[in-house]
C-alpha positions in Angstrom: 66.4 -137.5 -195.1 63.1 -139.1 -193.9 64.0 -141.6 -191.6 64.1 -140.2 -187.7 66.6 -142.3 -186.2 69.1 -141.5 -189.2 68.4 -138.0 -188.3 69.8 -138.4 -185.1 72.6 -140.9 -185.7 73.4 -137.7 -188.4 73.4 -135.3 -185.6 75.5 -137.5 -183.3 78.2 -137.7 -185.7 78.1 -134.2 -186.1 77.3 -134.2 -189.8 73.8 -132.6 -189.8 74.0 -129.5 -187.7 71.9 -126.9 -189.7 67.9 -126.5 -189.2 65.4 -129.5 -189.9 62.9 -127.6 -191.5 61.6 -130.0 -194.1 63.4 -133.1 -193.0 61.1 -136.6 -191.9 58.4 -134.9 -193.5 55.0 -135.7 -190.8 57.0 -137.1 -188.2 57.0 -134.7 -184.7 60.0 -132.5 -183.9 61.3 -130.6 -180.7 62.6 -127.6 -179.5 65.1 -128.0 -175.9 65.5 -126.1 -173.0 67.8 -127.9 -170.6 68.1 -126.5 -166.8 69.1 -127.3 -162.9 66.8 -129.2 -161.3 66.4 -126.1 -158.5 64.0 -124.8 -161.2 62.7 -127.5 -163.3 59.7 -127.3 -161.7 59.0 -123.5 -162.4 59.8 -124.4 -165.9 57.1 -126.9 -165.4 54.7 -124.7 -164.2 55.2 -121.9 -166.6 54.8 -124.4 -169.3 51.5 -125.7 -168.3 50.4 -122.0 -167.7 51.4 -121.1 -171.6 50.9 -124.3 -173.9 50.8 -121.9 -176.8 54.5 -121.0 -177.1 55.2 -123.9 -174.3 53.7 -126.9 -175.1 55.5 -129.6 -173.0 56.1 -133.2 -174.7 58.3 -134.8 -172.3 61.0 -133.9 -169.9 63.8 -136.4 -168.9 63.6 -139.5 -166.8 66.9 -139.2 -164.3 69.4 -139.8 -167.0 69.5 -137.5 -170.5 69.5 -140.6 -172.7 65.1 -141.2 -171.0 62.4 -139.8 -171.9 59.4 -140.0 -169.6 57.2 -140.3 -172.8 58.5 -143.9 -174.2 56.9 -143.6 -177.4 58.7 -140.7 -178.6 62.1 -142.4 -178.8 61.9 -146.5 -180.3 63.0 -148.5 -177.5 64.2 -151.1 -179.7 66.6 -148.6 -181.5 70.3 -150.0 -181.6 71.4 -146.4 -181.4 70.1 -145.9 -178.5 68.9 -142.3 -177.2 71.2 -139.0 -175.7 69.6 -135.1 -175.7 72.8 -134.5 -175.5 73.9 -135.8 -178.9 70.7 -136.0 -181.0 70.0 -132.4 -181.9 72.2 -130.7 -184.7 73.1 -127.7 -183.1 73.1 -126.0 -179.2 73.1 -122.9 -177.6 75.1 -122.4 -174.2 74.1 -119.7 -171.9 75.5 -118.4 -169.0 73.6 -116.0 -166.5 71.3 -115.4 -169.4 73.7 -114.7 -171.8 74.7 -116.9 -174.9 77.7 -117.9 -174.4 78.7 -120.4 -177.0 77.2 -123.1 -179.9 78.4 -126.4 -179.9 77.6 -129.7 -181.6 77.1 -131.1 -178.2 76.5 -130.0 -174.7 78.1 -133.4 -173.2 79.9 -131.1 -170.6 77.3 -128.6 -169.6 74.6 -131.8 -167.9 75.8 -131.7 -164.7 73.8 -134.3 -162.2 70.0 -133.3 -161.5 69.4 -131.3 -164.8 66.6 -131.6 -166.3 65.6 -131.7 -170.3 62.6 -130.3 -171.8 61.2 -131.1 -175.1 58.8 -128.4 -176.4 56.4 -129.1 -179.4 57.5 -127.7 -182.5 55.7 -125.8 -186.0 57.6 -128.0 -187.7 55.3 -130.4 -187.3 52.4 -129.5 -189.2 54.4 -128.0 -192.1 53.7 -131.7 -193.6 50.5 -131.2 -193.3 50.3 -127.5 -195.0 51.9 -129.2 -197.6 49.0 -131.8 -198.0 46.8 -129.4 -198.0 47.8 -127.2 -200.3 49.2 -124.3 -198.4 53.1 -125.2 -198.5 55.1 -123.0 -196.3 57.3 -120.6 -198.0 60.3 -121.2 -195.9 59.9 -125.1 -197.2 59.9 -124.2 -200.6 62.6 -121.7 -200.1 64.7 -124.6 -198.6 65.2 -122.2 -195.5 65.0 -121.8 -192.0 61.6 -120.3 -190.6 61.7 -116.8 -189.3 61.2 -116.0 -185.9 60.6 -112.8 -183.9 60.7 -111.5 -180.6 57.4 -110.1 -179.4 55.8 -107.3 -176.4 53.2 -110.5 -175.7 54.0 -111.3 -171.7 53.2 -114.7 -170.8 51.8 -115.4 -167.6 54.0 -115.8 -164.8 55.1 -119.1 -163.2 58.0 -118.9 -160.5 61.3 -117.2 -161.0 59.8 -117.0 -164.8 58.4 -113.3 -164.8 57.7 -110.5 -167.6 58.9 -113.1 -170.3 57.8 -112.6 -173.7 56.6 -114.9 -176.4 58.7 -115.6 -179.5 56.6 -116.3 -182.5 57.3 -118.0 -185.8 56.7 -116.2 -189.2 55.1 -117.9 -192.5 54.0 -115.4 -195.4 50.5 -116.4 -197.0 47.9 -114.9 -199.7 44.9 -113.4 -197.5 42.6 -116.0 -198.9 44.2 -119.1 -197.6 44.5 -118.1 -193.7 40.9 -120.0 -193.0 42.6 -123.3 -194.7 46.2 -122.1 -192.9 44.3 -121.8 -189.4 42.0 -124.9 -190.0 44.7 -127.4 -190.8 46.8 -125.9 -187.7 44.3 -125.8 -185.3 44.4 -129.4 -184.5 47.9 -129.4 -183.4 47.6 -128.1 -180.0 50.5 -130.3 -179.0 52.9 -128.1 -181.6 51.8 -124.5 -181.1 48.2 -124.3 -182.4 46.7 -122.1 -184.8 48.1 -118.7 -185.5 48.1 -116.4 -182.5 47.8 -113.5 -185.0 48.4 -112.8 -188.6 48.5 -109.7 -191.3 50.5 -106.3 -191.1 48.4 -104.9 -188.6 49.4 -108.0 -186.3 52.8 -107.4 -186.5 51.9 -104.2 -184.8 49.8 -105.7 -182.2 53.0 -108.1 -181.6 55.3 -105.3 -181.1 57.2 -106.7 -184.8 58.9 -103.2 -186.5 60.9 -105.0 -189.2 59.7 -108.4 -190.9 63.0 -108.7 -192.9 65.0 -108.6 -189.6 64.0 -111.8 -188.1 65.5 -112.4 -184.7 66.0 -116.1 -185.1 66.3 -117.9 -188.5 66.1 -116.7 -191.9 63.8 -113.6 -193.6 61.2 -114.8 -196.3 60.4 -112.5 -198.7 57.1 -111.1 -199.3 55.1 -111.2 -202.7 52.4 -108.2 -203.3 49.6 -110.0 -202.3 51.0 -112.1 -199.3 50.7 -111.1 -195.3 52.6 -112.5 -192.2 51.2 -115.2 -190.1 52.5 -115.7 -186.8 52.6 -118.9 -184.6 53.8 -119.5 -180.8 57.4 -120.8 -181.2 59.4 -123.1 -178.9 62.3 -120.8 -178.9 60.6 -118.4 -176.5 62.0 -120.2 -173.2 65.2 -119.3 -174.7 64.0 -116.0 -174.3 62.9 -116.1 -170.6 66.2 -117.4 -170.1 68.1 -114.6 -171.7 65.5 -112.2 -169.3 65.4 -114.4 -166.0 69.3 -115.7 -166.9 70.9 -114.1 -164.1 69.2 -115.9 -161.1 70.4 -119.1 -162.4 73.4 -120.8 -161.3 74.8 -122.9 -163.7 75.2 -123.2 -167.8 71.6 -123.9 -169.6 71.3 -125.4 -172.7 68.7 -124.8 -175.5 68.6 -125.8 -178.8 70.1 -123.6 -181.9 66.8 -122.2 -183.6 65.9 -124.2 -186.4 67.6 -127.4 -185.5 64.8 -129.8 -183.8 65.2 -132.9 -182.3 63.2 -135.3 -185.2 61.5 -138.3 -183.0 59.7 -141.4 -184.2 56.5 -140.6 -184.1 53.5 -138.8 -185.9 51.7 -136.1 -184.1 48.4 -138.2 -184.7 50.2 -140.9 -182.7 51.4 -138.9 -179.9 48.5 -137.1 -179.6 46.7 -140.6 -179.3 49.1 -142.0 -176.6 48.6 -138.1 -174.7 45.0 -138.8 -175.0 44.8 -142.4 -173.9 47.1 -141.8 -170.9 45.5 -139.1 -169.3 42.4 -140.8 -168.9 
């Protein structure tokens, strides 16, 4: 599938609800974290304090079917718009503890929550691709691997001691300078690599690289080492550490399954641009 909006009219009907690795190949995806208003803005804050594993593309505007980024979402879409709805698969936690998955989380927004939408690595696979560095777990047809980490980010709120998940691609030592140019640009979706090779998994507190926390494992050939990105899954993560002083069910995305959007990261990145001047 490479059209966005049949993406989410898929996910709506409940017929896609695996990852989206792959899918609407250059168009931007995005992780979810959905809380109570009491502590959106915290979430606000730590996001703005770590835009490597939290970079923030919009939050909702008073309702979940509005962004406050219009050109994420076409506004002359018949189908309309729900963060309810739109992503394949959700996770349901409960004083930090997962709860339940669910195709839907129409009865866990209560009035005043806020959504978050959090860049995703998704969306520079594409340009890997182009570039000649394809991403293993694209060829592999699979989900990305992702890993809990000892990296701390820094503190914002009721948000303290949480660590940063990262994302796992395997690449031949001589293509990290292409890997970490081509990603660089995305700043908006995680970045360059925070770290990379054997020796970084160590730094990153990583014991087993065929245990993945999140998603699937990608094997290794002989002459391939692990490069790791800031992933979107890691507010998941402060909620499962910070879970119990939140009242209420919060909602995050299943890992893997992105929201797809209708635009390009070079035109979001233009419209962020242009409006903050």
């Amino acid at each position: 599938m490479s059209c966005p909006e049949t993406i989410r009219l898929q996910c709506r009907k409940q017929i896609l609800t695996s990852h989206t690795s792959g899918l609407a190949p250059g168009y931007l995806q995005a992780n979810l974290l959905i809380l109570p208003g009491d502590i959106a803005e915290d979430f606000s804050r730590l996001c703005a304090r770590n835009p490597v594993p939290c970079p923030l593309l919009a939050v909702t505007d008073g309702t979940p079917k509005k962004l406050n980024s219009s050109i994420l979402i076409n506004a002359d879409s018949d189908q309309g718009f729900d963060i309810r709805t739109d992503f394949p698969q959700y996770h349901i936690y409960y004083k930090g503890k997962l709860q339940s998955k669910a195709n839907d989380c129409l009865k866990e927004w209560k009035d005043g929550y806020v959504g978050f939408l959090i860049g995703c690595s998704y969306s520079f696979e594409n340009a890997l691709i182009e570039a000649g560095v394809p991403p293993k777990n694209i060829s592999e047809g699979r989900n990305v691997s992702m890993f809990k980490t000892n990296r701390i980010m820094d503190p914002a709120g009721i948000f303290i001691d949480c660590p940063y998940v990262v994302s796992m691609r395997p690449y031949k030592k001589e293509c990290i300078a292409k890997v970490r140019e081509v990603t660089a640009k995305y700043n908006l979706t995680h970045g360059e690599p925070i770290d990379w090779g054997f020796d970084g998994a160590a730094r990153l507190g990583i014991e087993n690289l065929q245990m993945p926390d999140y998603g699937d494992p990608i094997e290794f050939d002989a002459d391939e080492i692990p490069v790791f990105w800031g992933c979107g899954v890691t507010p998941q993560l402060a909620v499962e550490k910070i879970g119990h002083l939140i009242e209420g069910p919060v909602v995050s995305h299943a890992p893997g399954s992105m929201l797809v959007l209708d635009v390009t990261y070079d035109e979001f990145n233009k419209y962020s641009t242009n409006s903050s001047m």
